[in-house]
KOLDO-87075 format. One record per residue (C-alpha): residue number from 1; residue in one letter; x, y, z. Coordinates in steps of 0.2 Angstrom, whole numbers, plus 5000, padded with zeros to 4 digits. Example, Ala and Ser with C-alpha at 12.3 -4.5 7.8 and 13.67 -1.06 7.14 Angstrom:
2
{k: 1 | r: A | east: 5062 | north: 4978 | up: 5039}
{k: 2 | r: S | east: 5068 | north: 4995 | up: 5036}
END
This chain:
238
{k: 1 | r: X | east: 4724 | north: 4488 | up: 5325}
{k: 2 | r: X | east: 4718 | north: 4475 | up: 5314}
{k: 3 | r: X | east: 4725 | north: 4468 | up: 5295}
{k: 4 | r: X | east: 4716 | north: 4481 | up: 5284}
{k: 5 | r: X | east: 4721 | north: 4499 | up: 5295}
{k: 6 | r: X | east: 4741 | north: 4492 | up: 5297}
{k: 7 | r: X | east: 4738 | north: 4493 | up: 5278}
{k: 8 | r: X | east: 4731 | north: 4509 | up: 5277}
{k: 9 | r: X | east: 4741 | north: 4516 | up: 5288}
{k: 10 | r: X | east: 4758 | north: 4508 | up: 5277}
{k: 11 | r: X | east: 4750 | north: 4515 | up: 5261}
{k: 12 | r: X | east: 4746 | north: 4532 | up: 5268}
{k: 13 | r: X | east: 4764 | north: 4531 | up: 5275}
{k: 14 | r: X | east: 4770 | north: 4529 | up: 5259}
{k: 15 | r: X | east: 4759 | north: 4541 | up: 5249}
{k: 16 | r: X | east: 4765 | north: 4553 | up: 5262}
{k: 17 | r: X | east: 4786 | north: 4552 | up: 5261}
{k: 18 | r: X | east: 4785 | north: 4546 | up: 5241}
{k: 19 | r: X | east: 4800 | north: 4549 | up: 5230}
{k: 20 | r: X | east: 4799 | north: 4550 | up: 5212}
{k: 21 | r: X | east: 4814 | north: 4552 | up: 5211}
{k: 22 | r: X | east: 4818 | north: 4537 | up: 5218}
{k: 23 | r: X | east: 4805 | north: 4527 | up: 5207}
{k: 24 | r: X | east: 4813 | north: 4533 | up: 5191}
{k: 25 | r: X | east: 4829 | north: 4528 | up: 5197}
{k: 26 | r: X | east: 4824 | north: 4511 | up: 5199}
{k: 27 | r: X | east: 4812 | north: 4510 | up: 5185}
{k: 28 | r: X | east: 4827 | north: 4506 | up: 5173}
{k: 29 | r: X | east: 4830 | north: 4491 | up: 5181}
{k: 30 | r: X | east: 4811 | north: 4483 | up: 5179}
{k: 31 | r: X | east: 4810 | north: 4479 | up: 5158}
{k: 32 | r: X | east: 4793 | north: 4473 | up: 5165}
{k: 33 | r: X | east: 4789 | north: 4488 | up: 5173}
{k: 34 | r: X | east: 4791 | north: 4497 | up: 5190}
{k: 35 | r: X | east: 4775 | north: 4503 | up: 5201}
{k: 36 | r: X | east: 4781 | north: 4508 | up: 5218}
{k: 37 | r: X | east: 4780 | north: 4521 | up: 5230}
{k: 38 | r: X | east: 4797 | north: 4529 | up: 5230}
{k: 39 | r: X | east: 4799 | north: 4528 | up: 5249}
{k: 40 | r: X | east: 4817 | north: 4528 | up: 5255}
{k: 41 | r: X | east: 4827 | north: 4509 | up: 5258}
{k: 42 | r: X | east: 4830 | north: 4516 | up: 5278}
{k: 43 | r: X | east: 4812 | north: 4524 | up: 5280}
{k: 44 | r: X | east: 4805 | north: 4506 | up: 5271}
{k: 45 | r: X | east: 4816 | north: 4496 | up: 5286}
{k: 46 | r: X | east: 4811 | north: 4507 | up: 5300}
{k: 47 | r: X | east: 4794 | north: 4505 | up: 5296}
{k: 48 | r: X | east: 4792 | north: 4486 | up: 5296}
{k: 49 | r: X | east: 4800 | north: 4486 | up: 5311}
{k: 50 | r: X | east: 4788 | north: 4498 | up: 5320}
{k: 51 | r: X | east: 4772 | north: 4486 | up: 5312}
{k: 52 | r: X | east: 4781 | north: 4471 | up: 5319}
{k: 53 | r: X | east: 4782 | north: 4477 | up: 5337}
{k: 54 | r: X | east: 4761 | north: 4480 | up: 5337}
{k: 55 | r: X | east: 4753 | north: 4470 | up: 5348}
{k: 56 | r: X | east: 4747 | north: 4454 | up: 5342}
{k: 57 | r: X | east: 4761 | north: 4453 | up: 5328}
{k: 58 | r: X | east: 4765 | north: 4435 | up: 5326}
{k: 59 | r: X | east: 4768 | north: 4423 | up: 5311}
{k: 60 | r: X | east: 4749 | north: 4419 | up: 5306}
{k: 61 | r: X | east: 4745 | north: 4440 | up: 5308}
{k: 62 | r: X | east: 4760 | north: 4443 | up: 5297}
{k: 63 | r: X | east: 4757 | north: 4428 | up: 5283}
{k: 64 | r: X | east: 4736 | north: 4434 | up: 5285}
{k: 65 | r: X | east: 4744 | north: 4451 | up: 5279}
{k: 66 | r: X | east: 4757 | north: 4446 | up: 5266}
{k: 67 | r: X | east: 4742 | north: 4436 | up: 5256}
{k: 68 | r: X | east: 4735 | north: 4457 | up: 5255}
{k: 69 | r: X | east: 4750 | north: 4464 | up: 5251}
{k: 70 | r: X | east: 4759 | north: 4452 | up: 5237}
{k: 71 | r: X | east: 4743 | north: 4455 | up: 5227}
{k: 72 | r: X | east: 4749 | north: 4473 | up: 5227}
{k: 73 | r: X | east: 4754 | north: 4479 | up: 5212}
{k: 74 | r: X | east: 4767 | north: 4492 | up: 5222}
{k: 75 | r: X | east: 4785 | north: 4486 | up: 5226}
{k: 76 | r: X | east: 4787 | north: 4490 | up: 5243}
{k: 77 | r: X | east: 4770 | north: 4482 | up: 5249}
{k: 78 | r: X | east: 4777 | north: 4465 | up: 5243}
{k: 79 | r: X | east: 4793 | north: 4470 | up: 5250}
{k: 80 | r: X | east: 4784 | north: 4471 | up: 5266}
{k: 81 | r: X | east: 4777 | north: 4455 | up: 5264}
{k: 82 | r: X | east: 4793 | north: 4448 | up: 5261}
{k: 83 | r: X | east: 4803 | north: 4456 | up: 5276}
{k: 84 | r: X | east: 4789 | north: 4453 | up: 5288}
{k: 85 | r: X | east: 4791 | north: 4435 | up: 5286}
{k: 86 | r: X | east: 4808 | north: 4434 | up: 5286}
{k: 87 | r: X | east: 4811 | north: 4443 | up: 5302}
{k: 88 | r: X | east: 4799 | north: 4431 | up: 5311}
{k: 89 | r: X | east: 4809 | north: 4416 | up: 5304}
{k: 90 | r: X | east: 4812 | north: 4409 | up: 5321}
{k: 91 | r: X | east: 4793 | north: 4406 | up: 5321}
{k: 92 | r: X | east: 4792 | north: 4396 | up: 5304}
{k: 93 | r: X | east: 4786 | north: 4377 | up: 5300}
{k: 94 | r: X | east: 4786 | north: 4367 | up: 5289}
{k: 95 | r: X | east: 4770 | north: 4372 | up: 5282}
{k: 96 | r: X | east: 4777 | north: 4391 | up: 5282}
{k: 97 | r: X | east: 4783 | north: 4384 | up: 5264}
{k: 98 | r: X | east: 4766 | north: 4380 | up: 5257}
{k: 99 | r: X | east: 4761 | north: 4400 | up: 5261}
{k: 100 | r: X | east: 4776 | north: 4408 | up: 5253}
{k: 101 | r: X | east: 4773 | north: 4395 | up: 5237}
{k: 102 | r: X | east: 4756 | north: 4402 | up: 5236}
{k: 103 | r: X | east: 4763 | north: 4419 | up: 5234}
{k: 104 | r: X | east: 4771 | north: 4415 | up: 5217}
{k: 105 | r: X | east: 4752 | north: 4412 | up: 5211}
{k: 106 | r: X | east: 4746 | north: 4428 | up: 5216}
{k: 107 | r: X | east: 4758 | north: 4441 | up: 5215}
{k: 108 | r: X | east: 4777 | north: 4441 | up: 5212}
{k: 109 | r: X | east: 4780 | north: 4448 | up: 5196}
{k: 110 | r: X | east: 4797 | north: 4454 | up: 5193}
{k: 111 | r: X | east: 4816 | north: 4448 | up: 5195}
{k: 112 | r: X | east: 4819 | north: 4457 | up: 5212}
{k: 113 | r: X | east: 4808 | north: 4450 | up: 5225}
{k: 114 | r: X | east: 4808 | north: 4433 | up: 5216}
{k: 115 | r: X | east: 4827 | north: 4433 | up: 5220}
{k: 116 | r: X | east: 4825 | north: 4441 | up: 5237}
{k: 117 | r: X | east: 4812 | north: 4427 | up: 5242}
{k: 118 | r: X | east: 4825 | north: 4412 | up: 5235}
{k: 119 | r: X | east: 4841 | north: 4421 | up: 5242}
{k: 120 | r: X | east: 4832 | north: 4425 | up: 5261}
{k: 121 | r: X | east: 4817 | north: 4415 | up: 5262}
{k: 122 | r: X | east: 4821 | north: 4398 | up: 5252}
{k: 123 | r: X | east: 4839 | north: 4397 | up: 5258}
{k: 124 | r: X | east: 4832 | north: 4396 | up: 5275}
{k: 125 | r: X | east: 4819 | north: 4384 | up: 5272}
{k: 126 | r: X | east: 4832 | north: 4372 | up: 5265}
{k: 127 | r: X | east: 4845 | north: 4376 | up: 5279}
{k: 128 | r: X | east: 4832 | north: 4373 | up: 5292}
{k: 129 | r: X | east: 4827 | north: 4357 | up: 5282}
{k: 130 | r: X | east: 4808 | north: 4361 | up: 5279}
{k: 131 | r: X | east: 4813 | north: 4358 | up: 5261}
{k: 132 | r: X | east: 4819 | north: 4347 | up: 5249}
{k: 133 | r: X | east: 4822 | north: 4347 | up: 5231}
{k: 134 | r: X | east: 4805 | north: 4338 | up: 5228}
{k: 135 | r: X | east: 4798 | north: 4352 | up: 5238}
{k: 136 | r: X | east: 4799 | north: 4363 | up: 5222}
{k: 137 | r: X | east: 4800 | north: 4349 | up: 5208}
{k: 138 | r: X | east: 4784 | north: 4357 | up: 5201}
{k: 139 | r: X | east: 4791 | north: 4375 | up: 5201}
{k: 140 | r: X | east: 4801 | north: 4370 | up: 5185}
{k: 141 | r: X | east: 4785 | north: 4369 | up: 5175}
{k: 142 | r: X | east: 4775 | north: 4382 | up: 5183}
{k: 143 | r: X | east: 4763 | north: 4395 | up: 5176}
{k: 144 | r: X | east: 4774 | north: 4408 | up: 5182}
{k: 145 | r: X | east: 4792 | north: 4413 | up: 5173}
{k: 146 | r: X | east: 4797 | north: 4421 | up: 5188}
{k: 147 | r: X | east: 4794 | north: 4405 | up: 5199}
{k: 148 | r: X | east: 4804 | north: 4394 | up: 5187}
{k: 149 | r: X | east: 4815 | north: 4407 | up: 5189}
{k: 150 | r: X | east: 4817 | north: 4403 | up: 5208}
{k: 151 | r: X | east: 4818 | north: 4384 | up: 5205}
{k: 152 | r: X | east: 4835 | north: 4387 | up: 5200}
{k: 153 | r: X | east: 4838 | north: 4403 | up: 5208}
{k: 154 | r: X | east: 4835 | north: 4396 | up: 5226}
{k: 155 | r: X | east: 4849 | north: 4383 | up: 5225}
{k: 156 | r: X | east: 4860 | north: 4393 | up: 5223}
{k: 157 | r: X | east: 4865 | north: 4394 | up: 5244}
{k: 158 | r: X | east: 4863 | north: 4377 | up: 5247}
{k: 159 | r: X | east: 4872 | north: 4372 | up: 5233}
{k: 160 | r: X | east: 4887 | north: 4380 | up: 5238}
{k: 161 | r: X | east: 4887 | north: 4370 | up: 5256}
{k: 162 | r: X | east: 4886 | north: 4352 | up: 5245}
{k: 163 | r: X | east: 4899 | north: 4341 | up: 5240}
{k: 164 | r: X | east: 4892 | north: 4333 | up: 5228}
{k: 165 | r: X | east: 4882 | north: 4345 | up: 5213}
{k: 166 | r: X | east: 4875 | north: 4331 | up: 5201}
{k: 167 | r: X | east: 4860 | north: 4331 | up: 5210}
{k: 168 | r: X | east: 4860 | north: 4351 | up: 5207}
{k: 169 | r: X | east: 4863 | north: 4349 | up: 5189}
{k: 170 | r: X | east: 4850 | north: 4336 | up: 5186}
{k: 171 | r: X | east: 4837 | north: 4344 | up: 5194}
{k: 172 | r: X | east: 4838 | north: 4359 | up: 5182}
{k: 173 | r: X | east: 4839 | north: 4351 | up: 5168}
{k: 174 | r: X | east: 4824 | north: 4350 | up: 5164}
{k: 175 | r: X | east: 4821 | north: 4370 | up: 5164}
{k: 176 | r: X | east: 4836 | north: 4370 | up: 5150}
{k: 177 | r: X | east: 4826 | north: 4375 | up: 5136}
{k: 178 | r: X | east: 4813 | north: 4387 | up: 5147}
{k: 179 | r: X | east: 4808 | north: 4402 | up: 5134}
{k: 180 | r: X | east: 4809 | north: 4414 | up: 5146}
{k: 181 | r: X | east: 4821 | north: 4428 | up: 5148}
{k: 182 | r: X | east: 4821 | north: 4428 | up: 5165}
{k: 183 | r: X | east: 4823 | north: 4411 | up: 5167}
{k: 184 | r: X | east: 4837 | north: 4410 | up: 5156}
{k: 185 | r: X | east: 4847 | north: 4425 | up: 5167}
{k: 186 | r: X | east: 4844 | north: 4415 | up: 5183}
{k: 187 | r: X | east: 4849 | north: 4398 | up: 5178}
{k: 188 | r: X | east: 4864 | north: 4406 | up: 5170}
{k: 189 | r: X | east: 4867 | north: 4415 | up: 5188}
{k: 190 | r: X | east: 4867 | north: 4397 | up: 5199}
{k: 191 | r: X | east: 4880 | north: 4390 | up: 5184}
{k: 192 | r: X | east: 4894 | north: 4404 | up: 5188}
{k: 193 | r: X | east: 4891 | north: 4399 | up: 5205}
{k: 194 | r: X | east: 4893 | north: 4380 | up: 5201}
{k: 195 | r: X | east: 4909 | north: 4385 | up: 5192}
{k: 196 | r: X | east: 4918 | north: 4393 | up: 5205}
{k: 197 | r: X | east: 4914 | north: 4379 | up: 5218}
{k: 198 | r: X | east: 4917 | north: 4364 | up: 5206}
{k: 199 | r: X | east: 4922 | north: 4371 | up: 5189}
{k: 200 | r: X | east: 4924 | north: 4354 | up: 5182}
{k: 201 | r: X | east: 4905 | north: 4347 | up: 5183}
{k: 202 | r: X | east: 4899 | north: 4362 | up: 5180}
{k: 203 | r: X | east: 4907 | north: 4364 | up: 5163}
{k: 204 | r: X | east: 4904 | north: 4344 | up: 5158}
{k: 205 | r: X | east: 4883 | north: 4352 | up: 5162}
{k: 206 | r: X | east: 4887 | north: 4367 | up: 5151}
{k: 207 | r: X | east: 4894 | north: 4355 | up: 5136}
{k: 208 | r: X | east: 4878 | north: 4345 | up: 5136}
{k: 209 | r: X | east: 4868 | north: 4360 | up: 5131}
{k: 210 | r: X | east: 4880 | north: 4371 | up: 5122}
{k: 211 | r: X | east: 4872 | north: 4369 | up: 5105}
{k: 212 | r: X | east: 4855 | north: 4367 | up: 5111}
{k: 213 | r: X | east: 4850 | north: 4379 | up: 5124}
{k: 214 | r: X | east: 4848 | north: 4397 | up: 5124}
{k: 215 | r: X | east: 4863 | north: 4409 | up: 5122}
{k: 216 | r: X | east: 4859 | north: 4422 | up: 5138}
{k: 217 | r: X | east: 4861 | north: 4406 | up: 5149}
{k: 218 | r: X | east: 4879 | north: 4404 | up: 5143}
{k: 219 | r: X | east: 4883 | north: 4422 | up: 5144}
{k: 220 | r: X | east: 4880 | north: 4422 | up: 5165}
{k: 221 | r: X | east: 4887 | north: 4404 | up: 5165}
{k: 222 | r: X | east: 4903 | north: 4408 | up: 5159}
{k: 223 | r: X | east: 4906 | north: 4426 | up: 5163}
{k: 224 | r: X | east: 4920 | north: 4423 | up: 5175}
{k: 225 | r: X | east: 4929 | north: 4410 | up: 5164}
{k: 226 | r: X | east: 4946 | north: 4414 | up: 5154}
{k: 227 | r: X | east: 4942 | north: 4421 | up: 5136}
{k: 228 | r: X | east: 4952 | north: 4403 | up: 5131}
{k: 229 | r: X | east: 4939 | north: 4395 | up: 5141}
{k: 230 | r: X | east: 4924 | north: 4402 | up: 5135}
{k: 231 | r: X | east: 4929 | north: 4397 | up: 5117}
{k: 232 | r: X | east: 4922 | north: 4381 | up: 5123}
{k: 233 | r: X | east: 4906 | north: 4386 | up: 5125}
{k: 234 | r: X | east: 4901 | north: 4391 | up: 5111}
{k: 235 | r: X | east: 4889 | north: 4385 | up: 5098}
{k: 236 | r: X | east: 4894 | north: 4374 | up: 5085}
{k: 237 | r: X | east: 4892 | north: 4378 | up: 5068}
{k: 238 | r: X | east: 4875 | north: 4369 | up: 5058}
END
């Protein structure tokens, strides 16, 4: 069975066992929309699972596939992509990276698979030490919200395995004043992380922009601080 039929058969898998139910239930979650199939989280799992014990099924088939599928404009097709490269982990190089930073230019769109790439796929790559920070320096000014969205959501991991969290801070300065939504929720997410590991540098960080940078950040950032210590971080008066 080559590329194309696995993904006619997937899709006619799908079409055949869809939910709508379960498509308007996550569809509140998606401000930027939700196109998916509706097909059950366990039926999903089982079904990558039988795809990946095909014959022939190896890291290359699986990355050939995932360039098809994250183009998709349904969830579980880039899901797909995504788990199938996870589970072949073991198989990864360095250059694995450069294939899941393409996908980022021609298909993730929203929140969820953004943050299931940095907190599975990313946190892997820099655990196995394919990466660096200057791997994904360029991601803070990208085209796409949702892959400057990962530059700082993808630290989050390694982050907490470092004793020392200035390099952390300075390399998201930059994406401090980013006028994206998105953006703003995900750099507000690996702050509360940062404070709970090192509450100290963390809020000197948070000081520095208080006045400057968008509110929503703020709101994630200190969501687990005191009501006293979030008094702090509030914007001065002009």
């Amino acid at each position: 069975m080559n590329t194309n039929e696995i993904i006619h058969n997937f899709r006619e898998f799908c079409m055949e066992h869809s939910d709508p139910a379960i498509v308007q239930k996550y569809s509140r979650y998606f401000k930027e929309g939700y196109n998916g199939w509706g097909l059950p989280s366990g039926m999903f799992e089982a079904k990558v699972a039988e795809i990946l014990a095909l014959p022939g099924m190896d890291l290359p088939s699986v990355l050939s596939m995932a360039e098809i599928l994250v183009k998709s404009p349904k969830y579980e097709e880039v899901s797909m992509a995504i788990l199938m490269t996870l589970k072949l982990h073991k198989q990864w190089t360095p250059d694995t990276f450069k294939d899941v930073e393409s996908w980022f230019s021609i298909g993730i769109t929203n929140w969820a698979h953004t943050d299931y790439i940095c907190g599975e796929i990313m946190a892997l790559f820099f655990k196995k030490e394919f990466i660096t920070l200057d791997s994904i320096a360029g991601w803070r000014s990208a085209k796409n919200k949702f892959q400057r969205r990962a530059a700082a959501v993808s630290l989050i991991k390694p982050m907490k395995l470092s004793s020392d969290f200035q390099p952390w801070f300075q390399f998201i300065a930059p994406l401090m004043q980013d006028p994206e939504r998105e953006v703003h929720q995900g750099l507000g997410w690996f702050l509360r992380e940062a404070w709970k590991k090192q509450p100290e540098p963390a809020e000197f960080f948070l000081l520095k922009y208080k006045d400057t940078s968008p509110r929503l950040i703020f709101q994630y950032a200190c969501e687990k601080m005191t009501p006293e210590g979030k008094q702090r971080f509030k914007r001065g008066k002009i």
